[in-house]
C-alpha positions in Angstrom: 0.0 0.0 0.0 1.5 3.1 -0.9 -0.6 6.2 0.9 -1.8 5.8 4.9 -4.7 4.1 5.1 -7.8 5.1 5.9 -10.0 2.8 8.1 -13.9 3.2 9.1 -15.2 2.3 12.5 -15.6 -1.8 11.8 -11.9 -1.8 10.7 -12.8 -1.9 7.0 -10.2 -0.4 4.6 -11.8 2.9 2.8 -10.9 2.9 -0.4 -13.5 4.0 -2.9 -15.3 7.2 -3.2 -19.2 7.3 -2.0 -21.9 8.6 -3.2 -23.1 11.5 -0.7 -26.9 12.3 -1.4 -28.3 15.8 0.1 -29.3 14.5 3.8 -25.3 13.3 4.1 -24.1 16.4 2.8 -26.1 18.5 5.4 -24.7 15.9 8.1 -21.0 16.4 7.4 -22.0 19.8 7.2 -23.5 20.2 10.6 -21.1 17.8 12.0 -17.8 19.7 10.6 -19.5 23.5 11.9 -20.0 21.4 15.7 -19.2 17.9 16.0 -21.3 18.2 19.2 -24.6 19.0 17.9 -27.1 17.2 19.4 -28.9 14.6 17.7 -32.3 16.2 17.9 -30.6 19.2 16.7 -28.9 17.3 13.9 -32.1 15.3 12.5 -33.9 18.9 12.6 -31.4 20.6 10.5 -31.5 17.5 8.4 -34.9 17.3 8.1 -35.1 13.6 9.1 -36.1 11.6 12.2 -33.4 11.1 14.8 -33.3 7.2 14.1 -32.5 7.8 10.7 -29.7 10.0 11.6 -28.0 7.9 13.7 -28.7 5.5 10.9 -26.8 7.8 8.4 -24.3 9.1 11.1 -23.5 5.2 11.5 -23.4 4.7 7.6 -21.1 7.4 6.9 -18.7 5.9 9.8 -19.0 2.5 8.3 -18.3 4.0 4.8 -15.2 5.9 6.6 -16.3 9.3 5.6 -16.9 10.2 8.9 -12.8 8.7 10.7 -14.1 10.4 14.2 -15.2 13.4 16.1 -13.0 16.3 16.6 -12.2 19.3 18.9 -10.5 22.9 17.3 -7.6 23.8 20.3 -6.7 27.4 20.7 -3.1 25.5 20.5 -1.4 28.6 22.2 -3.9 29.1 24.9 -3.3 25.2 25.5 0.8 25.6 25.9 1.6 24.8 22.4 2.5 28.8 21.4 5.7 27.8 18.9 4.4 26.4 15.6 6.1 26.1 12.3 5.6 24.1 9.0 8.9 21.4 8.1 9.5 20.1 4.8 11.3 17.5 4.4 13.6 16.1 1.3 13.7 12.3 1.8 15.5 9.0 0.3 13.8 7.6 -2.4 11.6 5.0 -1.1 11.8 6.0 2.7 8.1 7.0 3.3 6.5 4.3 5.0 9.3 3.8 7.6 9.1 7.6 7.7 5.5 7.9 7.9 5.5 5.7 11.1 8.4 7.4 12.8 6.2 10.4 12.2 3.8 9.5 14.1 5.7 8.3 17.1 7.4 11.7 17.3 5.8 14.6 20.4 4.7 17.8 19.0 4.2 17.2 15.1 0.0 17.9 14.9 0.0 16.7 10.8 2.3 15.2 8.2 1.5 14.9 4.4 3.5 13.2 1.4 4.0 15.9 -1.1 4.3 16.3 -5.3 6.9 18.9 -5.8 10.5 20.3 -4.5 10.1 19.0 -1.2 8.5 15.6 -0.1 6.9 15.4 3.2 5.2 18.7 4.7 5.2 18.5 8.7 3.5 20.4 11.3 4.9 20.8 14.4 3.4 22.1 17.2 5.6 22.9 20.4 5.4 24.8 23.3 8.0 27.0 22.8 11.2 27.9 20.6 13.4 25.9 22.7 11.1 22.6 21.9 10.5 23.6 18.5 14.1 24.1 17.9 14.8 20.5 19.3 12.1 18.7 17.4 13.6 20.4 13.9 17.6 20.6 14.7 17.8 16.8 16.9 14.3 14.5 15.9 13.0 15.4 12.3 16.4 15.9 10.9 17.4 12.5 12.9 14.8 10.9 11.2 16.5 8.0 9.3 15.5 8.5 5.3 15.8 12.6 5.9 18.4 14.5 3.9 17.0 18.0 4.5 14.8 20.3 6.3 13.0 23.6 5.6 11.3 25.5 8.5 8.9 28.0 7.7 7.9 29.4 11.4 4.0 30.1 11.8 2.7 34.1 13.3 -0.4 33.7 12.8 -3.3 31.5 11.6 -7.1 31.2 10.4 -9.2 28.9 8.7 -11.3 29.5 5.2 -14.6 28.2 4.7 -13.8 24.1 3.9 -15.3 22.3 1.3 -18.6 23.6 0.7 -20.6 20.3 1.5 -24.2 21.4 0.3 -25.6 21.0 -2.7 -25.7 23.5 -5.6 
């Protein structure tokens, strides 16, 4: 397998796209503006009974659109006030082993294989310039399969509006 896999609540590999109709779109919707809307509230905005939205809820999981439930962290509020954005260069071949020493390593929030001059984008996450500073200089450029880094320190950050996940 050549990409991290993807695996819905049952343990199933997700593999192929599926078919969203409206009443999954307004779901996702709902669910990515407040993953802890209630139910009732839910099956209201949706239009449907609450049994058929925890039917759909529990579809979507099993069809590994929906991989879990999520919280946003005002990450310097919570300690984390150092962020910056790594890329990587790596040896031809090295991602897997990469991959899972990735995601072993404190403080790096997102990694993603990359098309282009650099091959692995990380995020790292730290709560200060001391541990930032150690998780570029000693563990990512440790990494084995790493020939160079590029650190692109973060100020500031927002979010745009995500996919747009109703219909026309």
């Amino acid at each position: 397998m050549n990409r991290l896999d993807y695996r819905s609540r049952n343990g199933q590999m997700a593999t192929e796209p599926h078919a969203l109709d409206a009443i999954d779109r307004r779901i996702i919707a709902e669910l990515v503006a407040d993953s802890r809307i209630s139910m009732r509230a839910l099956a209201e905005k949706a239009h449907i009974s609450r049994a058929h939205a925890y039917v759909r809820i529990e579809r979507l999981e099993d069809a590994g659109i929906i991989t879990g439930f999520t919280t946003r962290i005002a990450h310097e509020r919570a300690g984390l006030g150092s962020s910056a954005y790594v890329a990587l260069s790596i040896r031809q071949h090295s991602w897997r082993g990469l991959a899972a020493s990735l995601k072993a390593l404190p403080f790096v929030e997102h990694f993603s294989l990359l098309g282009g001059d650099f091959d692995v984008l990380v995020l790292v996450r730290a709560p200060d310039n001391h541990e930032l500073r150690h998780t570029v200089l000693e563990e990512l450029q440790g990494l084995d399969g790493v020939l160079s880094t590029k650190t692109w320190l973060i100020f500031e950050e927002g979010n745009g509006p995500g996919p747009n996940w109703l219909p026309g």
